[in-house]
C-alpha positions as CSV (number, residue, x, y, z in Angstrom):
1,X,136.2,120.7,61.9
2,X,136.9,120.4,65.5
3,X,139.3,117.8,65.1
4,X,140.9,119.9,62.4
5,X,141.2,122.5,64.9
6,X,142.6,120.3,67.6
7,X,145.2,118.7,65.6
8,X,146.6,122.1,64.2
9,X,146.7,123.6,68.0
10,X,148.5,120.3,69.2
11,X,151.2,120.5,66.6
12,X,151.6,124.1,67.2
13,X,152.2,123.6,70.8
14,X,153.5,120.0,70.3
15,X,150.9,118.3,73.4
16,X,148.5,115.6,73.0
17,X,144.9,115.3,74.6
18,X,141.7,113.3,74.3
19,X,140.0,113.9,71.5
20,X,137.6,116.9,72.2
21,X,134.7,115.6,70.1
22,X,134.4,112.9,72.9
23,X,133.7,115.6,75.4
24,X,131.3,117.7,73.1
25,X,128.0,118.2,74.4
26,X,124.8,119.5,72.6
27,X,121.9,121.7,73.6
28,X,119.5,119.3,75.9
29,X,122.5,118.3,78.0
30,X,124.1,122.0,78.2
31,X,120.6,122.7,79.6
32,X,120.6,120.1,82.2
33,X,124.4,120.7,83.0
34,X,124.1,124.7,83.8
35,X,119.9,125.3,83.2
36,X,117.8,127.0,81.2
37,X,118.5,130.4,82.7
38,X,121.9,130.5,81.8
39,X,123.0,133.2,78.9
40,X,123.3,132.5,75.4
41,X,126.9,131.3,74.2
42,X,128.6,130.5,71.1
43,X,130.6,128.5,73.5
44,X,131.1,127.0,76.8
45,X,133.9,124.6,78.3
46,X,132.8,122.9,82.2
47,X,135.1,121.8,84.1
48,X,133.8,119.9,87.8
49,X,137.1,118.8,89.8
50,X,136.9,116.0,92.5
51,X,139.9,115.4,94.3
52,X,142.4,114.9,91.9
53,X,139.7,114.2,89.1
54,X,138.7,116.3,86.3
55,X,135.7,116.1,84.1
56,X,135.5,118.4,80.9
57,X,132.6,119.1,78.8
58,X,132.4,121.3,75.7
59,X,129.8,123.1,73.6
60,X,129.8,124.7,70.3
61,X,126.3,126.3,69.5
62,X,124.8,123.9,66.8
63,X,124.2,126.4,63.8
64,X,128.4,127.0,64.1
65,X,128.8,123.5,63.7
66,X,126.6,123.6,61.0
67,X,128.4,126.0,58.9
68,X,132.0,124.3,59.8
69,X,130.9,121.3,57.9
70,X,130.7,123.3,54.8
71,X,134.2,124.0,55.5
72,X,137.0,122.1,54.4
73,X,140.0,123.5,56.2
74,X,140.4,126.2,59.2
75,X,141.8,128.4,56.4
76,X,138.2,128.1,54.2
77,X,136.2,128.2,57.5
78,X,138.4,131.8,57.7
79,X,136.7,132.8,54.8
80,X,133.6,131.6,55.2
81,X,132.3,131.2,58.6
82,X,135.0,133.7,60.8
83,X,132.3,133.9,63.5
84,X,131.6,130.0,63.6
85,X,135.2,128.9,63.4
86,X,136.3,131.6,66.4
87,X,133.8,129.9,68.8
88,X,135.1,126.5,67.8
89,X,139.0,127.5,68.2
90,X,137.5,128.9,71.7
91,X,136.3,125.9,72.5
92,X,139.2,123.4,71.6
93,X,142.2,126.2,73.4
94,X,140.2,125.8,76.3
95,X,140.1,122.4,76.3
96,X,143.7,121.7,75.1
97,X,145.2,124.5,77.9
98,X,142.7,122.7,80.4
99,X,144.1,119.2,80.1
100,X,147.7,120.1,79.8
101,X,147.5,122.2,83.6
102,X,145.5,119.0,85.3
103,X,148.3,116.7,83.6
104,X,150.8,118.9,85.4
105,X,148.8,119.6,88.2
106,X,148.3,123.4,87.8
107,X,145.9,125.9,88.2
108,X,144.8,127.9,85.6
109,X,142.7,131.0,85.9
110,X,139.8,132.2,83.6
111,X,141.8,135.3,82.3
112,X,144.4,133.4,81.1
113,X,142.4,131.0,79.2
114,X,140.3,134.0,77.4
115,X,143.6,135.9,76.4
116,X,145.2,132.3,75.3
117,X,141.4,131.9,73.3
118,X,141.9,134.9,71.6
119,X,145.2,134.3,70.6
120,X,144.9,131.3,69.1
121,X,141.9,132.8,67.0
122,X,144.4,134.7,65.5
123,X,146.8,132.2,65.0
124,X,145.0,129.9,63.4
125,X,143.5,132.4,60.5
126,X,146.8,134.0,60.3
127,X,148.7,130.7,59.7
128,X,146.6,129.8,56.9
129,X,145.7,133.4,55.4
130,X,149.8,134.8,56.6
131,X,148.8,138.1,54.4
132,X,145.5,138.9,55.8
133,X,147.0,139.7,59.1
134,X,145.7,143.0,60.1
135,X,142.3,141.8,59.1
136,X,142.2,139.1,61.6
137,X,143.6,141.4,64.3
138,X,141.0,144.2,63.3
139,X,138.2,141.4,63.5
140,X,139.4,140.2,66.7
141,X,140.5,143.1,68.6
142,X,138.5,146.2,66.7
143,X,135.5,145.1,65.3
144,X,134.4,142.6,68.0
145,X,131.6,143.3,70.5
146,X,130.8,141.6,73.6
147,X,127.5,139.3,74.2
148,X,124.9,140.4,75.8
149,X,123.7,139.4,79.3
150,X,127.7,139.5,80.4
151,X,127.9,140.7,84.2
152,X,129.7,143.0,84.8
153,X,133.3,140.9,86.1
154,X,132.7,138.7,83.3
155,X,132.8,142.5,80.6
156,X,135.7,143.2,82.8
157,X,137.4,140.0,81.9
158,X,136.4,139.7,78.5
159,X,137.5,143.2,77.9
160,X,140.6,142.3,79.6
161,X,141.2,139.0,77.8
162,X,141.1,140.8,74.9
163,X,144.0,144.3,75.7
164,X,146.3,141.6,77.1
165,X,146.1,139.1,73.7
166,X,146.0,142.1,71.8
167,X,149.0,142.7,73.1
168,X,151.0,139.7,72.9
169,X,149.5,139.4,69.1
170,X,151.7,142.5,68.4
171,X,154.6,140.9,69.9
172,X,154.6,138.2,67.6
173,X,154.0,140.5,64.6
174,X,157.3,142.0,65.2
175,X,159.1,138.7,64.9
176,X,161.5,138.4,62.4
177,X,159.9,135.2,60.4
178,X,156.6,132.9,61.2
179,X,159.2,130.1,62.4
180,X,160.1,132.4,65.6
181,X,156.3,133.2,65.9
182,X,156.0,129.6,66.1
183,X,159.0,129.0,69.2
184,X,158.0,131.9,70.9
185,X,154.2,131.4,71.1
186,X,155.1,127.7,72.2
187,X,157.4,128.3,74.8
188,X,155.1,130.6,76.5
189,X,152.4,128.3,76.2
190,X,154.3,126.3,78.8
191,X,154.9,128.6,81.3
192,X,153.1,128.8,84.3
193,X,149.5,131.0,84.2
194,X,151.5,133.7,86.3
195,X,154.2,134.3,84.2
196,X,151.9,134.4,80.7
197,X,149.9,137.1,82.3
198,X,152.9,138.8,83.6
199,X,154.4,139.3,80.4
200,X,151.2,139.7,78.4
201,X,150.7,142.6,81.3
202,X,153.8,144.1,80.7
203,X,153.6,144.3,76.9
204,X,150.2,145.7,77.2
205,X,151.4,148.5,79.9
């Protein structure tokens, strides 16, 4: 499924990158990469930069993984697994967002890759389910509750993450036709981390 994911977000934003699965990391080394004090997560994406080199490493927790191979498509995984497939679409638009900035050489700050995260949650339900729209955005943005053990900058940023994508989701919704969702959400995806959150600010004002 994660290579289902990856290849639907690369065509949508028309990049390439490794493929994520290489980079995928299970419980015993997550432990030994951040400890066994860290919080619970449906997800994690480290990043370690030396110099000009960057090394990636993604987790999905197991039981999601799990369920996504009962899937056969995002679109079923939708359906049947909402939970499991958001942490996996999580994971990959980090990971895709992360190697495009150190191919170009930017920077890219943890807001913008939550807000992008959440985004492409939507996207990726709403391109295979295009009339369940509103549910997607009331499971992403209404019904959703944060994790527990958050501090309190990362609730701030979470919660933040999720007013600015909110915002931009209703953006797209008043696009005349999914092929100008389509142009619009991939020509932002190129600009630089300032401008997204500029304009994801300003919508949301």
């Amino acid at each position: 499924m994660l290579a289902l994911i990856q290849q639907q977000l690369q065509a949508l934003y028309r990049t390439e990158a490794p493929d994520v699965r290489r980079f995928l990391v299970d419980d015993d080394a997550l432990r030994t990469l951040i400890g066994d004090d860290a919080r619970p997560a449906d997800e994690w994406v480290l990043v370690h930069q030396d110099g000009d080199d960057v090394d990636l490493a993604v987790y999905v927790d197991e039981g999601h993984l799990q369920r996504l191979a009962t899937a056969r498509s995002p679109g079923e995984a939708a359906r049947c697994c909402f939970r499991a497939l958001c942490a996996a679409v999580e994971g990959v638009s980090h990971f895709l967002l992360l190697a495009h900035r150190a191919r170009q050489g930017q920077p890219v700050r943890m807001l913008e890759l939550e807000a992008q995260a959440e985004v492409d949650k939507y996207l990726v339900a709403r391109l295979h389910h295009p009339d369940d729209a509103r549910e997607w955005r009331t499971r992403l943005f209404r019904d959703a509750t944060l994790a527990e053990g958050l501090s309190p900058a990362e609730r701030e940023r979470y919660t933040e993450a999720a007013r600015l994508a909110e915002a931009w989701v209703d953006h797209l919704e008043r696009l005349p036709h999914i092929q100008a969702v389509l142009d619009r959400q991939r020509e932002f995806w190129r600009r630089s981390g300032c401008r997204r959150l500029e304009e994801m600010r300003r919508l949301a004002a």
